[in-house]
N, C-alpha and C positions, 0 to 999 in steps of 0.2 A: 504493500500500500504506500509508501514513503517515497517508493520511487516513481511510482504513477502518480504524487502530488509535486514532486520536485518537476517532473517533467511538464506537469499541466503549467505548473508557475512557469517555467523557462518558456514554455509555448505563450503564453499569457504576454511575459514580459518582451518577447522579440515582435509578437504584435503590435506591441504601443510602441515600440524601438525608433526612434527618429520622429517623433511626435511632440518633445516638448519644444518650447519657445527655441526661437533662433532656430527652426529646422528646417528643410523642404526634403520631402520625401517621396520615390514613385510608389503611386498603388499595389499593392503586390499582384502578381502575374507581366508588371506593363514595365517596360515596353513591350508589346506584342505586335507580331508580323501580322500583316494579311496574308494571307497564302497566294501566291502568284500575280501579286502587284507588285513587289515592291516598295510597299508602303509599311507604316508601321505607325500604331496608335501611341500616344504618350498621357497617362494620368496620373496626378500625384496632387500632392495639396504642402502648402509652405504655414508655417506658422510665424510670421516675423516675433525677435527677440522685442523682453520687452522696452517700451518708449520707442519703440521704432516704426516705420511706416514702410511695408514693400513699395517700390515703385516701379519694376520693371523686372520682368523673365523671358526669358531665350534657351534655347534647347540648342546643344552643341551636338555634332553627330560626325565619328570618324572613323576609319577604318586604320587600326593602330598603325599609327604616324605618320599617318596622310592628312589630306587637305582637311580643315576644319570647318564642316558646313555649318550654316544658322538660320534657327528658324524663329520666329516672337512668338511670343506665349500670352495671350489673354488671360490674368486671371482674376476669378470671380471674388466678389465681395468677402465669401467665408473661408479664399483662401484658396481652392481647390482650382484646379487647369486640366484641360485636356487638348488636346494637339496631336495633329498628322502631319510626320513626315516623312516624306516622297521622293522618290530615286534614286533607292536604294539596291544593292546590287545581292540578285539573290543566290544563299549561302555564303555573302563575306559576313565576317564576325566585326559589327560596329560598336564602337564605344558610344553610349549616348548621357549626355550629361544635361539635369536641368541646372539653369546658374539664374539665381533671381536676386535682385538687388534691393538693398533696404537701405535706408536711412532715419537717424535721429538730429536734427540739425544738420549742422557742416559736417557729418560723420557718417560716411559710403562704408556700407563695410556687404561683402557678398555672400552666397549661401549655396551650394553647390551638392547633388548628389549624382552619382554615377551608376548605370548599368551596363551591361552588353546585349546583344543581340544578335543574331543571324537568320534575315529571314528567309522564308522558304517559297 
């Protein structure tokens, strides 16, 4: 029994993992390929740190050490975004990063999380 409670906590705790203040986080499963587009959905949600105010997100996308594409990112009031990006080359393994920018006065500071992907 001990160890099926230690593990529901450890399940429990990588859940809310990247969720307090000052995070941006992708939804889990995302980014996810379309299947024979080429394309690939992106969802997550940012929590700006506090006293601070997000002002602007962009989706970084590269194929390790190559050109760095970019895409804007709209997001919503409560925080959360969703975004497609397109021309993607399929089965290359892409690095894709959301990078959203906050501020508290004269003071930029950014917020950045990373996945990969290969789509099909």
């Amino acid at each position: 029994m001990e160890c099926n409670l230690a593990y529901l906590l450890l399940i429990l705790g990588l859940s809310h993992a990247g969720q307090e203040p000052g995070t941006v986080w992708f939804t889990p499963g995302f980014p996810a390929g379309i299947p024979g587009t080429g394309s690939a959905v992106v969802l997550g949600k940012v929590k700006a740190s506090p006293d601070h105010d997000v002002r602007a997100a962009e989706i970084r996308y590269w194929i390790g050490g190559g050109v760095v594409n970019t895409t804007e990112v709209k997001l919503r009031s409560d925080g959360s975004f969703a975004a497609l990006i397109t021309g993607l080359k399929t089965g290359a393994r892409y690095d894709v990063m959301i990078v959203v920018v906050e501020v508290r006065g004269n003071e930029t500071q950014r917020l950045a999380s990373l996945r990969q992907i290969t789509p099909r």
